[in-house]
C-alpha positions as CSV (number, residue, x, y, z in Angstrom):
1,X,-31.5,12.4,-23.7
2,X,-29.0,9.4,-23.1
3,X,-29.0,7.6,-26.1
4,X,-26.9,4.7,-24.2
5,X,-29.8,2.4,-23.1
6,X,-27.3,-0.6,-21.5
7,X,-26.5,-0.8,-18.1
8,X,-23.2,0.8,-17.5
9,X,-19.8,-0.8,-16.6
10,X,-18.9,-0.5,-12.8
11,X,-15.4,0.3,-12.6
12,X,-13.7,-1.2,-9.4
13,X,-12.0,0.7,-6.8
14,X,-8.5,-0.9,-8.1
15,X,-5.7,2.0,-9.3
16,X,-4.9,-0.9,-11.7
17,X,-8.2,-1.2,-13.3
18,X,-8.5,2.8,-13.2
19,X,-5.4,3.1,-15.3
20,X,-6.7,2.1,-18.3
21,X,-10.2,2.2,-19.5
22,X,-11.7,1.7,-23.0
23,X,-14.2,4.8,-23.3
24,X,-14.4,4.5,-27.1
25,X,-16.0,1.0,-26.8
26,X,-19.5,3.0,-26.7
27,X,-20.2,1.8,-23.4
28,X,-20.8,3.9,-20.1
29,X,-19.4,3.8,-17.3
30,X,-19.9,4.4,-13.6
31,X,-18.0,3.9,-10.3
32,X,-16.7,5.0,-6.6
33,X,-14.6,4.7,-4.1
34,X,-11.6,5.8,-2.0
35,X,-8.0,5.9,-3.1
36,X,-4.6,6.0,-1.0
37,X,-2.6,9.4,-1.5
38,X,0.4,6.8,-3.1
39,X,-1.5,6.3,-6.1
40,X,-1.7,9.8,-6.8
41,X,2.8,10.5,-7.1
42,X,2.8,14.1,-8.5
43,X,0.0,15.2,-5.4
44,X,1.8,13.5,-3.5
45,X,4.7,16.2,-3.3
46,X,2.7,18.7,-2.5
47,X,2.2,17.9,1.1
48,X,3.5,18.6,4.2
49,X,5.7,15.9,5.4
50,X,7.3,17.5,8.1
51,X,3.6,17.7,10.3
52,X,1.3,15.5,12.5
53,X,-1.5,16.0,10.0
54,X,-2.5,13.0,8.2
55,X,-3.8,12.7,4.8
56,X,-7.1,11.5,3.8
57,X,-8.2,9.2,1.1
58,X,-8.8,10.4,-2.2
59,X,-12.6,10.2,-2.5
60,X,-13.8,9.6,-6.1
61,X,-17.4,9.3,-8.1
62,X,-17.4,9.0,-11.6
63,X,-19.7,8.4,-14.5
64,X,-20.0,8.5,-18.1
65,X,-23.0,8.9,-20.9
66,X,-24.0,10.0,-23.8
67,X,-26.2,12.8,-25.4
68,X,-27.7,13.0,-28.6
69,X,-26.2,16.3,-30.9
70,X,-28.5,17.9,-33.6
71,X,-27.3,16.0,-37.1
72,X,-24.7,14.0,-35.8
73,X,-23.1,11.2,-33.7
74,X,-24.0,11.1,-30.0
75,X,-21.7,13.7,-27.5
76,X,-19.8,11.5,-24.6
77,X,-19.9,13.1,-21.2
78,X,-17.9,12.3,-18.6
79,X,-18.9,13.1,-14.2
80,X,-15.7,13.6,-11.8
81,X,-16.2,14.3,-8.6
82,X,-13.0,14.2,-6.3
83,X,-12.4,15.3,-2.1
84,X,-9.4,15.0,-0.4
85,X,-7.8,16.8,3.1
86,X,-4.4,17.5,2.4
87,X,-1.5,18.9,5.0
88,X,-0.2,22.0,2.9
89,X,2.3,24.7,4.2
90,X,1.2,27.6,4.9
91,X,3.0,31.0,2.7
92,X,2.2,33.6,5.4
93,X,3.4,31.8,9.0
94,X,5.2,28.5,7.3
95,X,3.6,26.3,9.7
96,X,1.3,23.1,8.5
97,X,-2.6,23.0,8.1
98,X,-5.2,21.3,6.6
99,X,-6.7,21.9,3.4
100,X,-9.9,20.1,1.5
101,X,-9.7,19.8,-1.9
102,X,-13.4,19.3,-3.4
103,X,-13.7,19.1,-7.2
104,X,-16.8,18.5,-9.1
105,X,-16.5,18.9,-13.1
106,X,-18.5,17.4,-16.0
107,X,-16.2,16.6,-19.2
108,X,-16.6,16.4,-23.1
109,X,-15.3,13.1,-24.4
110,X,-13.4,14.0,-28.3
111,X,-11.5,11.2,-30.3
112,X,-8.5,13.5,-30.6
113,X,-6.3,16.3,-29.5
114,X,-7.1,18.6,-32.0
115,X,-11.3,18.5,-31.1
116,X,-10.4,19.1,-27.9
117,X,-8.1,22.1,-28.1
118,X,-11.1,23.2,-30.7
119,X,-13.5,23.2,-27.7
120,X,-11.2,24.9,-25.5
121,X,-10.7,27.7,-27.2
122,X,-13.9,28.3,-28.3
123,X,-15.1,31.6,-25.9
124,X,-18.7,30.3,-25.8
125,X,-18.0,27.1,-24.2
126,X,-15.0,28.9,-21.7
127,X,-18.2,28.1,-19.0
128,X,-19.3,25.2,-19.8
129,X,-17.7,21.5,-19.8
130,X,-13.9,21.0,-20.2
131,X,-12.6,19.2,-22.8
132,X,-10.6,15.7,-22.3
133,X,-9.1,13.5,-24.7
134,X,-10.6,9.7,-24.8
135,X,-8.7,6.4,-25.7
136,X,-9.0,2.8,-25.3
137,X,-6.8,2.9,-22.5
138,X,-8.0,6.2,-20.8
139,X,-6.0,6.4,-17.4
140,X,-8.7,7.9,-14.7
141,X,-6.3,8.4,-12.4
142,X,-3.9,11.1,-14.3
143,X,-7.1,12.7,-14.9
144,X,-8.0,12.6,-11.4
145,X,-4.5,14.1,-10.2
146,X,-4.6,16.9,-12.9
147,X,-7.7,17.9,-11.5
148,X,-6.8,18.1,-8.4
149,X,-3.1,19.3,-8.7
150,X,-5.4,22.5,-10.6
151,X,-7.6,22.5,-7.3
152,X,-4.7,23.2,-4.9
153,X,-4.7,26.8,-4.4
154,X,-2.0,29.2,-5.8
155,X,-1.0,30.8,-2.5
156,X,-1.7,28.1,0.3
157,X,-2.6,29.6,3.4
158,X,-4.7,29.3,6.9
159,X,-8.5,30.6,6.7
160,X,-7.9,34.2,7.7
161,X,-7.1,35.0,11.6
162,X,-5.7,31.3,12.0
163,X,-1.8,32.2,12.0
164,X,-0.7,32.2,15.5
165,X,1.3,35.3,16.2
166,X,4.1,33.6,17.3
167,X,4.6,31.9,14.2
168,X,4.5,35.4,11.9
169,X,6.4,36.9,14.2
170,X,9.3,34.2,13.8
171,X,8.5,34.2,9.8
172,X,9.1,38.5,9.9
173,X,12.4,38.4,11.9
174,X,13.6,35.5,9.6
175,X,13.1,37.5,6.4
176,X,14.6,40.7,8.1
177,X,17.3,38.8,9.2
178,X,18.1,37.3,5.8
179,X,17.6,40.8,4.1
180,X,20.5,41.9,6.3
181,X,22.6,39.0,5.7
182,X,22.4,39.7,1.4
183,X,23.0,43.8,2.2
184,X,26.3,42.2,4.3
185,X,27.6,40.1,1.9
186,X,27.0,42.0,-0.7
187,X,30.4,43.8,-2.0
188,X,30.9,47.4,-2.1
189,X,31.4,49.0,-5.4
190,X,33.9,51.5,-4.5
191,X,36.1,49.0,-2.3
192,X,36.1,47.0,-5.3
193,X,36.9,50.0,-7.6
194,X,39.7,50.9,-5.0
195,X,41.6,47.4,-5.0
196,X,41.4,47.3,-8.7
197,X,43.6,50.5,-8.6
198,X,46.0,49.5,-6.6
199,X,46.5,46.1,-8.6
């Protein structure tokens, strides 16, 4: 049950006006949009620079309500829903490709750090919602880049059968060749031992 009954705030499509929104003022919230890849810094360096592949938009849908809990105040929830096509570089032949990033999470709302962690590391709710910290000035867009920084995936990498052979054929002999360069310079302990005897 929503126990909000005013019509919500629509936030703008503005970076500034994202950065700093007052969720403890008991009113929800709701809004959309698209936002450049420069509002998002720390994302930002995770892309391929070096390619033809452009960026999209970060695309963005968010709301905020509240439910009723058993003996106590109301629970405020928070709806993030973020997609984005980012160049990446791919571990297994080097070469650029495109990845979407599609995040949709619903949040718990606590007044401070330690409710939160309390949530978190509660094993029955390891499922459920994620816990986020609210303020007067809660910045949408760090929490919008943490998300999706956590969305990139840990080994980035073309859907299977999309390396061209070429390319980890090139990425093989490099390796080999630099596994021979380190055995080369790399000093031999008895020629060592030697000139320290005749010293």
């Amino acid at each position: 049950m929503n126990s909000n009954k005013t019509t919500p705030h629509i936030l703008p499509n503005n970076p500034k006006d994202l950065q700093s929104i007052d969720l403890k003022s008991g009113s929800t919230f709701v809004g959309q949009g698209a936002l450049d890849l420069s509002s998002f810094p720390r994302l930002s360096q995770e892309i391929a620079f070096d390619s033809n592949l452009k960026p999209s938009q970060v695309h963005w849908e968010m709301s905020t309500w509240f439910e009723e809990r058993l003996g106590g105040i109301p629970i405020q929830y928070m709806h993030l829903r973020l997609a984005v096509d980012l160049p990446l570089h791919c571990q297994a032949c080097f070469q650029p490709y495109m990845e979407s990033l599609d995040s949709d999470r619903d949040y718990i709302l606590f007044d401070s750090e330690e409710e939160a962690e309390e949530w978190d590391m509660d094993e029955e709710n390891q499922d459920n919602e994620d816990a986020l910290v609210c303020s007067e000035t809660f910045n949408l867009l760090d929490a919008m880049e943490d998300e999706l920084l956590l969305t990139l995936p840990l080994s980035a990498r073309h859907a299977p059968g999309e390396c061209k052979t070429e390319d980890l054929a090139k990425v093989t002999q490099k390796l080999k060749t630099g596994s021979e360069e380190i055995i080369i310079k790399k000093p031999n302990p008895f020629a060592v031992l030697e000139k320290l005897k005749k010293q």
